[in-house]
C-alpha distance (Angstrom), angle and dihedral (degrees) to the residues before:
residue distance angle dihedral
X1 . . .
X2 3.96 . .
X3 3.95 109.5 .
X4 3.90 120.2 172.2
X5 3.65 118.9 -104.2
X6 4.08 101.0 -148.5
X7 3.71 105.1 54.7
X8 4.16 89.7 144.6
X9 3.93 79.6 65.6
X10 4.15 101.9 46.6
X11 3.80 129.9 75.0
X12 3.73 110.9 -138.8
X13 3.74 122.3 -156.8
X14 3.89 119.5 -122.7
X15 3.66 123.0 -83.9
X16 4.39 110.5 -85.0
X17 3.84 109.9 -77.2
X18 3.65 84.8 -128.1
X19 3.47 101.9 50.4
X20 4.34 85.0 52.1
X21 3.72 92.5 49.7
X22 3.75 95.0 51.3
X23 3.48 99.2 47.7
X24 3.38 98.1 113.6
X25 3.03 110.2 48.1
X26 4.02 91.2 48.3
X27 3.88 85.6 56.7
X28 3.96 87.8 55.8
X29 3.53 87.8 53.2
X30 3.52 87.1 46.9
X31 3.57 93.3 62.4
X32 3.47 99.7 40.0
X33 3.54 93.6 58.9
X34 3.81 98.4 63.6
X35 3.69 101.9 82.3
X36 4.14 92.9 54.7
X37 4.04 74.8 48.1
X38 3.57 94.8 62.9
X39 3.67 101.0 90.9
X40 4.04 88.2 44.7
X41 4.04 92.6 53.4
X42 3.65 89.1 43.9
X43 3.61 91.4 74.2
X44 4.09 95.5 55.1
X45 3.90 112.4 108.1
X46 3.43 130.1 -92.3
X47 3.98 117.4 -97.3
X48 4.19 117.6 -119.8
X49 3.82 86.1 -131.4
X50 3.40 96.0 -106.7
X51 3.71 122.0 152.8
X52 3.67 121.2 -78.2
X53 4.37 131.3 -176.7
X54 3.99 117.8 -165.4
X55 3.77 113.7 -164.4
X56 3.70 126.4 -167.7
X57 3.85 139.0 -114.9
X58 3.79 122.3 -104.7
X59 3.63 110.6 -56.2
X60 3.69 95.1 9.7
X61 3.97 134.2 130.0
X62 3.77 126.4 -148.0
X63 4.01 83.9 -95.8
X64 3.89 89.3 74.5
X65 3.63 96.0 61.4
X66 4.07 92.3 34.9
X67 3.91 79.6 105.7
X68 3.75 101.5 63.1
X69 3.70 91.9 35.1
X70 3.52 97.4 61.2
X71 3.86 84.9 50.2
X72 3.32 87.3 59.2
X73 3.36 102.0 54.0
X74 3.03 94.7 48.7
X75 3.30 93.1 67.8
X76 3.57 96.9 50.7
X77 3.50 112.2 -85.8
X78 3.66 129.2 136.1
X79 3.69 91.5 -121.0
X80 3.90 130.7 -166.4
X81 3.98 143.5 174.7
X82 3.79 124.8 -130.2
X83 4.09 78.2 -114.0
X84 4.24 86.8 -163.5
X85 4.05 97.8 117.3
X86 3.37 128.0 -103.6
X87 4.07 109.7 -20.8
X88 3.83 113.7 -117.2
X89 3.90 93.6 162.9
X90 3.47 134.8 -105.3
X91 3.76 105.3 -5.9
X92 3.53 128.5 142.3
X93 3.65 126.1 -33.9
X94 3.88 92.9 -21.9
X95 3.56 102.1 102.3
X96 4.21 83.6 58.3
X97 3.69 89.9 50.4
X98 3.33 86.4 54.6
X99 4.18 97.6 57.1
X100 3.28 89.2 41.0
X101 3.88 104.4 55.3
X102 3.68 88.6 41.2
X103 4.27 93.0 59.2
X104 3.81 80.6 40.4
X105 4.05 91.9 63.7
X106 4.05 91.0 37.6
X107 3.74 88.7 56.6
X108 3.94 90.4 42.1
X109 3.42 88.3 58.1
X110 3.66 110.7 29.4
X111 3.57 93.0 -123.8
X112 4.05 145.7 72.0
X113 4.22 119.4 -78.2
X114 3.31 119.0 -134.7
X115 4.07 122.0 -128.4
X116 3.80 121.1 -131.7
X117 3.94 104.7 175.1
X118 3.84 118.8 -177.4
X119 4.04 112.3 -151.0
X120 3.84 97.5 -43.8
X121 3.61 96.2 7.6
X122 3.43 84.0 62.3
X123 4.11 90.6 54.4
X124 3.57 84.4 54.0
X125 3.69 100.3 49.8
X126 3.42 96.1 61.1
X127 3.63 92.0 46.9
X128 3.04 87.8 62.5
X129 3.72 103.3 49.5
X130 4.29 82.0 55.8
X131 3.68 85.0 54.4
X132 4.14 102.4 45.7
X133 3.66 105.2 6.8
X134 3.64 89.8 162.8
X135 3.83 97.1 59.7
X136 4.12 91.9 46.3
X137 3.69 123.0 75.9
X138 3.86 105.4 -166.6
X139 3.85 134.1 -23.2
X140 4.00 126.1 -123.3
X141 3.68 125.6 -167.7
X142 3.73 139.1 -162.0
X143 3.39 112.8 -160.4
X144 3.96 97.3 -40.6
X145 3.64 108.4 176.1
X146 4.30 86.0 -148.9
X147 4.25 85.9 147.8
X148 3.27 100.9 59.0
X149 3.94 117.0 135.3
X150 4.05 88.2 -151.7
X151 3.74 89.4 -117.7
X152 3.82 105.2 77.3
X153 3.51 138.0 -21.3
X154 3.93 96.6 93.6
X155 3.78 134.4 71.4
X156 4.21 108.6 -81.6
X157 3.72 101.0 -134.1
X158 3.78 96.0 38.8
X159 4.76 91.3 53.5
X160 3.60 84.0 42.5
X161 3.54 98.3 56.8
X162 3.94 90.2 31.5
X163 4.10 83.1 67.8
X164 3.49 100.9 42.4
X165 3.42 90.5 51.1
X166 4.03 108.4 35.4
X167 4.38 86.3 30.0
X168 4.18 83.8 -133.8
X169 3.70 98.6 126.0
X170 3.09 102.4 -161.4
X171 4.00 95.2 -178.9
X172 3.86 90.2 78.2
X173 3.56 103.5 39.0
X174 4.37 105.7 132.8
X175 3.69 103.4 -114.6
X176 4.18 92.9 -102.5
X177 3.79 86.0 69.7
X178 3.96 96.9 58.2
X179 3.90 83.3 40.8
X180 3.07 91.6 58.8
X181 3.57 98.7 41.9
X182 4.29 84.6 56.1
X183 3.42 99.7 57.0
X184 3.86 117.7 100.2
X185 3.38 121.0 -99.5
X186 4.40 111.6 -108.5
X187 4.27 85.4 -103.2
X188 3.80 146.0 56.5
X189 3.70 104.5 -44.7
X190 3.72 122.7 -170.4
X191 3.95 118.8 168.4
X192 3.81 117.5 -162.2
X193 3.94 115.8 -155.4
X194 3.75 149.2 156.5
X195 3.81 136.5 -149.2
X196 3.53 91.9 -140.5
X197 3.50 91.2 60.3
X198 3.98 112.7 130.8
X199 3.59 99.9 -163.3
X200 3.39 108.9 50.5
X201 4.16 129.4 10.6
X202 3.61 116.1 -120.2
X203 3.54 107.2 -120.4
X204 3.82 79.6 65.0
X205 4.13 87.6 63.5
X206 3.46 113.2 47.1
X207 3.39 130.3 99.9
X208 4.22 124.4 -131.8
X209 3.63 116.2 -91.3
X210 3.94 103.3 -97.4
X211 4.15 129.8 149.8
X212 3.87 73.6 -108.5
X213 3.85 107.6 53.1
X214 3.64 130.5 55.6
X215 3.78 124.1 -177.5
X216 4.06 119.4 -146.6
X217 3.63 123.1 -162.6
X218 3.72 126.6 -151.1
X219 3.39 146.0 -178.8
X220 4.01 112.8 -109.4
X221 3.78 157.0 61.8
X222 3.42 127.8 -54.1
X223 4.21 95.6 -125.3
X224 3.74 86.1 48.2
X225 3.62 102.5 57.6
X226 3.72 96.9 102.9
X227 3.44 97.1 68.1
X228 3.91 109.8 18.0
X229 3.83 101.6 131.1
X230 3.98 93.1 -130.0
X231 3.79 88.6 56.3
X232 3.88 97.0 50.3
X233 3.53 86.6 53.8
X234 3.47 96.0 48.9
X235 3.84 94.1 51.0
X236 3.72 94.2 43.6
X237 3.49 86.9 56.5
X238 3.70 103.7 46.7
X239 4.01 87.9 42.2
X240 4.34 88.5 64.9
X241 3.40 90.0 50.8
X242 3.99 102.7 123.6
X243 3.99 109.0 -106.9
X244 3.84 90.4 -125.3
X245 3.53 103.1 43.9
X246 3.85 108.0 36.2
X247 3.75 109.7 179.2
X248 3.71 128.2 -168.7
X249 3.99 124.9 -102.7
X250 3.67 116.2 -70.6
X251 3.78 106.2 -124.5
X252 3.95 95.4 -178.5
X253 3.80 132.8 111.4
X254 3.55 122.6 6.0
X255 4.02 89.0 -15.0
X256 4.30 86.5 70.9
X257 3.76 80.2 75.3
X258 3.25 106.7 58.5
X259 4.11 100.5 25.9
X260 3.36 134.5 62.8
């Protein structure tokens, strides 16, 4: 798939009114469909047990993500929440906490944590594999809008009250900051997104093509990303990739019809 290269330099229009308005009600759906998923998901491989951190969108708690973690676990992981409260951004010390309890689970375990970030989590997690790139095995996002130019390419009401709540504004970041915030993290990088999605656009959420990235496309809403059957799948599968020979998503088959 063809993604642009200089996103710090483009101007993105807001995600579809539509698509913002019916965002509910597409996450509903969402959930709904997982138990006529069952037999789908069943067929994902099993995890190696090694260990794995989810952190939530903007606003969230660990509760919001409780879905795809028990998935997770199920499947053998050693799975773990970002267990720092609800996640208004940027503020204070948190982005420190956050370094520091991922090297505390790499050195509990003896080996790297992989980082599935939903939306900002997702911004975070691949801060965080800039910061400690040693302690982080790959990176998985869920809609992360880590492209944006800070003029555009996310849902008005929701980056104004991301500011006046976290105090990051975004808006008047110099452009070296949002290039910065682009560029790939030093690991495995996989970036899961949909063109439906009402919060953010997704040429705001895709990684660069690299031997190291891959970008997955999916059909759903933004607030339903952590537990839309197509994206469990997707991160199961990118999460058994072996650490030493990471491989990009296999779009063949039956999985060309519900991937991009």
């Amino acid at each position: 798939m063809n993604m642009h290269t200089q996103h710090e330099t483009q101007q993105y229009p807001a995600p579809s009114a539509l698509w913002s308005l019916l965002e509910p009600a597409r996450a509903f759906t969402e959930i709904g469909m997982l138990t006529a998923s069952y037999p789908f998901l069943a067929t994902v491989p099993r995890g190696d047990g090694h260990p794995v951190m989810v952190l939530p969108g903007f606003m969230g708690s660990d509760s919001s993500t409780a879905v795809l973690r028990n998935f997770l676990t199920t499947l053998g992981y050693e799975v773990y929440p970002w267990a720092l409260g609800r996640n208004f951004g940027p503020r204070g010390d948190i982005e420190h906490r956050m370094v520091e309890r991922v090297n505390h689970l790499a050195a509990t375990h003896g080996e790297q944590v992989s980082l599935v970030g939903w939306s900002l989590g997702g911004v975070f997690a691949r801060q965080i594999a800039r910061d400690i790139p040693d302690a982080v095995r790959q990176v998985i996002t869920l809609g992360s809008p880590f492209g944006s130019p800070g003029q555009g390419g996310t849902n008005k009401e929701i980056s104004e009250l991301y500011e006046m709540l976290s105090g990051d504004y975004v808006s008047h970041k110099p452009a070296h900051e949002h290039a910065w915030l682009r560029s790939r993290p030093p690991v495995p990088s996989t970036a899961i997104f949909s063109k439906t999605d009402g919060v953010a656009v997704w040429q705001v959420c895709v990684e660069d093509p690299h031997d190291y990235t891959d970008n997955i496309e999916v059909c759903g809403s933004h607030t339903g990303l952590g537990f839309n059957p197509m994206v469990l799948y997707a991160v199961a599968d990118r999460l058994a990739q072996d650490a030493d020979e990471w491989e990009p998503f296999d779009r063949s088959g039956m999985r060309s019809v519900f991937y991009g």
